[in-house]
N, C-alpha and C positions, 0 to 999 in steps of 0.2 A: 555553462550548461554541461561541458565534459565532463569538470571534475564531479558534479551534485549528481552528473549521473553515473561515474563511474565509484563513486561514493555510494548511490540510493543500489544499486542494482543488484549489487550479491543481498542484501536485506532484501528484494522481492524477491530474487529466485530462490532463497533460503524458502521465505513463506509459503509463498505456494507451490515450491516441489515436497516440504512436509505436511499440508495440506492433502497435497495431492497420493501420498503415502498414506495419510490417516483415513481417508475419506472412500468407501465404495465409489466404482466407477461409474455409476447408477445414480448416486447421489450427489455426484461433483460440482454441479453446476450453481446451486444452491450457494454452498460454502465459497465458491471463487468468487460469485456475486459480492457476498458479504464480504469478504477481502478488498475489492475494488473500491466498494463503497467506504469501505474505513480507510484505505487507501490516501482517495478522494476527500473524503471528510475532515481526514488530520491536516492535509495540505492546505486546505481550506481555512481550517482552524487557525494554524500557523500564520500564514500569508496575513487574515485578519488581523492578527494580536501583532505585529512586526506593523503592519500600515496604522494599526491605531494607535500602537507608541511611538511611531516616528511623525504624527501630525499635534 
């Protein structure tokens, strides 16, 4: 869990600190939504396709 996270984490803080540069402060909440969600969703993705080829 260290290394995946110390692997994963300059890749989130990259994201959503240029996110957070492009994005009005008014309108942030939206866009960091939708980051989480794809986030979430690629992990998801991943973890599925890795357990269906290994059964």
């Amino acid at each position: 869990m260290l290394v995946l996270g110390a692997a994963y984490a300059p890749h989130l803080i990259t994201v959503f600190g240029l996110t957070e540069r492009a994005v009005p402060a008014s309108r942030l909440a939206d866009p960091m939504a939708f980051l989480t969600r794809g986030v979430a969703g690629g992990q998801a993705l991943a973890l599925s396709g890795r357990l269906a080829a290994a059964s």
